[in-house]
N, C-alpha and C positions, 0 to 999 in steps of 0.2 A: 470237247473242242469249244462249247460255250464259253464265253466270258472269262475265255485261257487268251492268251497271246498267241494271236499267227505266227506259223513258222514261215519260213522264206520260200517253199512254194507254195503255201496258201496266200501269199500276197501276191505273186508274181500271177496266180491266175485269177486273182480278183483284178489286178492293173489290165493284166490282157479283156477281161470280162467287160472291162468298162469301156475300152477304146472300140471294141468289137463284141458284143451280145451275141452274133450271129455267128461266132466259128464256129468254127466243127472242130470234135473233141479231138479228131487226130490233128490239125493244127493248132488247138493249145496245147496239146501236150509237146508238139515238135518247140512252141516258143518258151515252153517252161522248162523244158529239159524234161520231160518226164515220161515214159511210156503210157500208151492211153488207155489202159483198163485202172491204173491210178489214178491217174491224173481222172477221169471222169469220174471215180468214186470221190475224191477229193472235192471236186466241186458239187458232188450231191450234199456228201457233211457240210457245205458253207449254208447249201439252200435248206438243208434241214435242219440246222441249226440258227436261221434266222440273218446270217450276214447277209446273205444274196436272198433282197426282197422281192424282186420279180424281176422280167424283160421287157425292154419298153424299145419301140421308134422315136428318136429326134425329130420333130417335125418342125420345120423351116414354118413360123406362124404367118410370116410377112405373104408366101406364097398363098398363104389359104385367106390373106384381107384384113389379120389381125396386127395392125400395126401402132396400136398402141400402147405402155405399157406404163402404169400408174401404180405408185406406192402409196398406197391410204397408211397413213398413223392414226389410231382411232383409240377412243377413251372413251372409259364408259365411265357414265354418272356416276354407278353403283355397284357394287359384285354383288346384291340381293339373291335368294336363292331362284334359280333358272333364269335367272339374266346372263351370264358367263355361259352356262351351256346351251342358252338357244341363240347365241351372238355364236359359237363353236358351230353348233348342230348346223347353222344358215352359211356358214362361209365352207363349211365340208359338202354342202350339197348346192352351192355356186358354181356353173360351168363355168366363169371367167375369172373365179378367185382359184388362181393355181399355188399361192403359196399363201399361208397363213401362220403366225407365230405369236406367242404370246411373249411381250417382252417387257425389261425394264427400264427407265428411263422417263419421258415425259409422256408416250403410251400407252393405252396396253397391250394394243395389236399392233405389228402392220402385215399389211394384207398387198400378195400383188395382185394385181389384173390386169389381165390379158383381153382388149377390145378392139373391133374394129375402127374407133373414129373418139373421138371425145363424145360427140349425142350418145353413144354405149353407155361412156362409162358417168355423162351425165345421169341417163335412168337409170343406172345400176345405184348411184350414189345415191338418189332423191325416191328413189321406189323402194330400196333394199336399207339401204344401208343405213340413214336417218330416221327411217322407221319400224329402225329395232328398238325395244324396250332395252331403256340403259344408253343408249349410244350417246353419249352426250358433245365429243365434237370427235370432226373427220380433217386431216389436214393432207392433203395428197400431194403428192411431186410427182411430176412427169418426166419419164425418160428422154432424153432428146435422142440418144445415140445409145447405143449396148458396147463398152469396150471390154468387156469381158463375159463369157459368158460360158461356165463350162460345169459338167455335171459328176465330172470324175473326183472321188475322193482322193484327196493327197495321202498316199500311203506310202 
């Protein structure tokens, strides 16, 4: 099943898996057409073969104070050896950098974060981020509003 093409019910319970984490195996199998001693072997071969990477809660950030969301584009001086991986190693073990990508264009990164206030993502920027070896400039844009914002893959 690896790195073969899904067939039409392993998507249709990857589609149901995304909208809802939390069914229970006899309601996906009633929405996929399927009986559910397959239908739940089915989605064990997705998890064990790496498509279905784990379970997660949505959590609404604005309710828990974090209402700010900044996109750093960041360039580094140099790719020297252990500049790239400790600029990686430091934004994978940042509670407020939730997405990070190495990309091409005029940066090398951008990086989002998730803070409560601008003074955050001030000291996140001038404590962390300026004072990584390599970092040579940070250029951020701030969200004003979220018009979309969704986690489902298009299958």
């Amino acid at each position: 099943m690896k790195n073969t093409p899904l067939d039409s019910a392993s998507h249709k319970i990857l589609a149901e898996l995304q909208i809802n984490g939390r069914i229970s195996s006899n309601e996906l199998a009633e929405k996929v057409g399927m009986s559910a001693s397959p239908c739940w072997r089915r989605q064990k071969e997705l998890e064990d073969n790496g498509y279905i990477v784990r379970y997660t809660a949505l959590v609404d950030r604005r309710k828990l104070g974090l209402s700010v969301c900044c996109l750093a584009h960041i360039s580094l001086a140099r790719h020297a050896e252990g500049v790239v991986d400790n600029f990686e190693e430091t934004m994978r073990l940042r509670p407020e950098v939730v997405e990070c990508y190495e990309t091409t264009g005029n940066a090398d990164y951008l990086v989002k974060v998730i803070v409560p206030d601008m003074e955050a993502y001030h000291d996140f920027l001038h404590n962390v981020l300026v004072k990584l070896n390599g970092v040579s400039q940070v250029n951020t844009s701030v969200a004003l509003r979220e018009v979309k914002y969704e986690t489902a893959l298009p299958l």
